[in-house]
Every structure is written in C-alpha cells, then in structure tokens.
C-alpha beads as a LAMMPS data file, in Angstrom:
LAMMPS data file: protein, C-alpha beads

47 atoms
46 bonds

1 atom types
1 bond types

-500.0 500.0 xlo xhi
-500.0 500.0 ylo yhi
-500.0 500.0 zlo zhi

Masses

1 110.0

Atoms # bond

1 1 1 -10.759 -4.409 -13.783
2 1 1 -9.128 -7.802 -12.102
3 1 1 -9.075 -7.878 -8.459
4 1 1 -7.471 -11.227 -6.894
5 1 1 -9.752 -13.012 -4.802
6 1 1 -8.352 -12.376 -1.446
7 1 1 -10.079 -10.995 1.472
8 1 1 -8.047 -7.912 2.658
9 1 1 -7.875 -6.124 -1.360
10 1 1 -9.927 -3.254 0.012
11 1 1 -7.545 -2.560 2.843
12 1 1 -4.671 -3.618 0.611
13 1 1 -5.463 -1.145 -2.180
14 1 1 -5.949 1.433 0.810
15 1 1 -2.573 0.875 2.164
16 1 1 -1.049 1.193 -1.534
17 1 1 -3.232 4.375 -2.841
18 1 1 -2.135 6.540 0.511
19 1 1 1.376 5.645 0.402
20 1 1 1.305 6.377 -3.539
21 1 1 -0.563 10.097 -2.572
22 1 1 2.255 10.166 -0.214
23 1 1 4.988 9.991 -2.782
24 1 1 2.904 11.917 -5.396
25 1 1 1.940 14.742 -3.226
26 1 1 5.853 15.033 -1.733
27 1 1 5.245 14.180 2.058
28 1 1 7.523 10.837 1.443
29 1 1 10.040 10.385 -1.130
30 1 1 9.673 7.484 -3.565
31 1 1 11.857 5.027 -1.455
32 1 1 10.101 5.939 1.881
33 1 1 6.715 5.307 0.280
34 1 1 7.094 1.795 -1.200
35 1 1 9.507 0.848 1.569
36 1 1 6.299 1.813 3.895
37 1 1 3.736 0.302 1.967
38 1 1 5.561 -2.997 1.772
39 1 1 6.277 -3.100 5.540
40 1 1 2.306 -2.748 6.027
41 1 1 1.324 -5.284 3.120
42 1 1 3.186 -7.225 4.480
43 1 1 1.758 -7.133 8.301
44 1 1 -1.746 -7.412 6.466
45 1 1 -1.187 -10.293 4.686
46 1 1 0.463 -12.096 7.366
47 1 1 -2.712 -11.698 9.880

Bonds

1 1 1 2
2 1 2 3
3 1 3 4
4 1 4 5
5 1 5 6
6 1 6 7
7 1 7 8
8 1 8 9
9 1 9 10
10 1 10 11
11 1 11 12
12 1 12 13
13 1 13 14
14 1 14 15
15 1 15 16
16 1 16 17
17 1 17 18
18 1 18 19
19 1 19 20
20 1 20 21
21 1 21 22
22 1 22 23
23 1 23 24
24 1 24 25
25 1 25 26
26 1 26 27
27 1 27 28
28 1 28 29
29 1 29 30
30 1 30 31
31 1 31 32
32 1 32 33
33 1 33 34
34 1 34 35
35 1 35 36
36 1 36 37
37 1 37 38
38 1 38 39
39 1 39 40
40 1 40 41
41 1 41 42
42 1 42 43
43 1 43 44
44 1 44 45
45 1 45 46
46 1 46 47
C-alpha cells in the first residue's frame, strides 16, 4: 500500500476513517462527513 511521506498520515487517515464510519454507519450524511473531514485536514495540515 502507498502512504505519502508526510508526518501527520496516521492522524490524517484517523480523521478520514471516522468521518467515513460516520457517513457509513448514518450518524452524518454524506455531505456533513466530507465537509467535516476536510475542515479538520485541513487544520492538520496547516499546523
């Protein structure tokens, strides 16, 4: 499996998984979800 080189992938693939349990398990709708996910990937990747 390819994983970029970066530093925060384990958080980053935390943030992503939960949100995607999120959408899959019907506590946030699809939109909700990825519109969450991105808001924290983004505050990650800006530290």
């Amino acid at each position: 499996m390819y994983r970029p080189a970066i530093e925060e992938w384990t958080e980053f693939t935390n943030i992503l998984g939960q949100e995607m349990d999120n959408i899959i398990q019907g506590t946030k709708s699809m939109d909700e979800g990825l519109a969450y996910a991105q808001s924290e990937l983004e505050k990650l990747m800006a530290e």
